[in-house]
C-alpha positions as CSV (number, residue, x, y, z in Angstrom):
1,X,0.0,0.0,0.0
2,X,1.3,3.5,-0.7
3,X,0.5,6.9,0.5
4,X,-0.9,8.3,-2.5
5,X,-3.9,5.2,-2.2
6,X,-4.7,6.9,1.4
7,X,-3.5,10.4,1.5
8,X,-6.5,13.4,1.5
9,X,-6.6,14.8,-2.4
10,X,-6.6,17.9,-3.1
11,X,-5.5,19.7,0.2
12,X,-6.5,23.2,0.6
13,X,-3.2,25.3,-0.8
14,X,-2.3,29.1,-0.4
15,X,1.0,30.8,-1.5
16,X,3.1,32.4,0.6
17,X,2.4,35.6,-0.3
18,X,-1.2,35.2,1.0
19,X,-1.9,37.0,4.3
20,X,-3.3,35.5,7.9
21,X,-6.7,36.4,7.4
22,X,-6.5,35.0,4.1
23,X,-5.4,31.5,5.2
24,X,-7.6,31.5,8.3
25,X,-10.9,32.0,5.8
26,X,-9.6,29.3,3.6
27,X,-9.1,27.1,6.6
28,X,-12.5,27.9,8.0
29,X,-14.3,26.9,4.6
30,X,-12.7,23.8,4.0
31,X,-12.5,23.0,7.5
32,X,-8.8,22.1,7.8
33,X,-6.5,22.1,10.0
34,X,-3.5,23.1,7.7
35,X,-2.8,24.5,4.4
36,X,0.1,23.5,2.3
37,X,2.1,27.2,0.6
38,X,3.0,26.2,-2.6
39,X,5.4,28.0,-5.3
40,X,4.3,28.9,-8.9
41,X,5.0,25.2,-9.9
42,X,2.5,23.4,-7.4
43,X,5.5,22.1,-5.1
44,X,5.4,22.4,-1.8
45,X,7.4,25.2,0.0
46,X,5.8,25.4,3.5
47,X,2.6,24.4,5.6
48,X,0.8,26.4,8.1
49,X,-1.6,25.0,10.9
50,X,-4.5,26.8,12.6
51,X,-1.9,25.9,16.0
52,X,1.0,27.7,13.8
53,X,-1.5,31.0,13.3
54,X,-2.1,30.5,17.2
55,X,1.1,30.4,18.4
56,X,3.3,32.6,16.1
57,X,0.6,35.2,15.0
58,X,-1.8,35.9,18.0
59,X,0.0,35.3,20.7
60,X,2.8,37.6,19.2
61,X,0.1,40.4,18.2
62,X,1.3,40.6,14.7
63,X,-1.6,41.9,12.3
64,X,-3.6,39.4,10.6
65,X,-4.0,41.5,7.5
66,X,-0.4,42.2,6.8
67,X,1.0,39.3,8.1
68,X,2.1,37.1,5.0
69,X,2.0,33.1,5.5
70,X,5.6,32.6,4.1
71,X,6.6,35.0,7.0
72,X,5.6,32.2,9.8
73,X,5.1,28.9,8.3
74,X,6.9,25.8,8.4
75,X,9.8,26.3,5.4
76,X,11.1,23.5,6.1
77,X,8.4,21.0,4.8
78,X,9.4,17.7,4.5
79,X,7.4,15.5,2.0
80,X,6.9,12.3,0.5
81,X,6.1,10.8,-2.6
82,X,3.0,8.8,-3.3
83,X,4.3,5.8,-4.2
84,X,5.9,5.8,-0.8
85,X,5.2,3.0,1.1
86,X,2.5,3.4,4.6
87,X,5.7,1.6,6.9
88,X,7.8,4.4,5.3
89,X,5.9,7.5,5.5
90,X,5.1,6.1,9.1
91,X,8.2,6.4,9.9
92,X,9.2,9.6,8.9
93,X,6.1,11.3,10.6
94,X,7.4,9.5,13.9
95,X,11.1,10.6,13.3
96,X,10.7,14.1,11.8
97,X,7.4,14.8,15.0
98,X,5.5,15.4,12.3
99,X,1.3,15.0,12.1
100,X,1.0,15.7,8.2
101,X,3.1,15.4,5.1
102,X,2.5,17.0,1.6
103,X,2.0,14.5,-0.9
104,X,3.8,15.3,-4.4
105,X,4.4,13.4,-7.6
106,X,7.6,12.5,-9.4
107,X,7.6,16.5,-10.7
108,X,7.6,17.2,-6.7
109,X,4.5,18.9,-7.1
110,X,1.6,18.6,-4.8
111,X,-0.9,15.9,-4.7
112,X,-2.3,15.4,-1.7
113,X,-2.1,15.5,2.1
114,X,-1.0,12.1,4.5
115,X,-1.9,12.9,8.5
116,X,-1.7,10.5,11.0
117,X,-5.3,9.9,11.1
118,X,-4.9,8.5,8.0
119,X,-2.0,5.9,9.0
120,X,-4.4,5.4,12.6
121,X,-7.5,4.0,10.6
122,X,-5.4,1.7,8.1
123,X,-3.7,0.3,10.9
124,X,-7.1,0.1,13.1
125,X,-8.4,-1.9,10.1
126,X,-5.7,-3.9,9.8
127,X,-5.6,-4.7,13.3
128,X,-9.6,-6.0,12.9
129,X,-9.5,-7.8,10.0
130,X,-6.5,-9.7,11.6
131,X,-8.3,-10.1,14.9
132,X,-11.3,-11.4,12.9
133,X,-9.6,-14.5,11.3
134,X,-7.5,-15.1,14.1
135,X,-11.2,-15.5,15.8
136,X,-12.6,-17.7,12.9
137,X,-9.6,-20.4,13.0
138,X,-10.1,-21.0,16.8
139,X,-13.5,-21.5,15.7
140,X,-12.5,-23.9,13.7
């Protein structure tokens, strides 16, 4: 299984240019949690979280409106391809302490968003249908 087969298409996208109040409406109309900056070419250059916003906008007092998004996300933005592997992308998330990575194809553009909740409910299935035929051969 790779990421691109589970990862969220489509993930809301702003550029860095575009101001707080601009990435908190976009966040509040496709009710996300993040949005991925991106350059002229689609690629990844940076991702933003309502906590980010929080954190290094608010609490700091700096003005919504002239604020820029390149100015306080996450440049370093680590991503992963979709035919990564699930074990692989796992991985990363656990060793960078990171809860989403940007999807991109073999251009390095984006193509979609992998979160942990994502890797939780493959593994949760997993887990179940394993359980169930454990369960059915000491039925049997």
């Amino acid at each position: 299984m790779s990421v691109g087969e589970h990862c969220q298409r489509d993930p809301v996208t702003v550029r860095r240019e575009s101001t707080i109040r601009e990435v908190a409406k976009q966040l509040e109309l496709q009710n996300a949690g993040c949005v991925v900056a991106v350059d002229d070419d689609g690629r990844p250059v940076g991702v933003l979280t309502d906590r980010d916003i929080t954190l290094r906008v608010l609490r700091l007092g700096l003005d919504p409106d002239e604020t820029q998004a390149g100015a306080v996300m996450e440049p370093d933005v680590e991503t992963v391809r979709e035919s990564t592997g699930l074990t692989t992308a796992m991985r990363r998330m656990r060793a960078d302490a990171v809860r989403r990575l940007p999807v991109v194809d073999s251009e390095g553009r984006l193509v979609g968003l992998f979160h942990w909740s994502h890797a939780l409910g493959i593994v949760s299935t997993e887990l179940r249908q394993a359980a169930q035929v454990a369960a059915a051969q000491n039925q049997a």
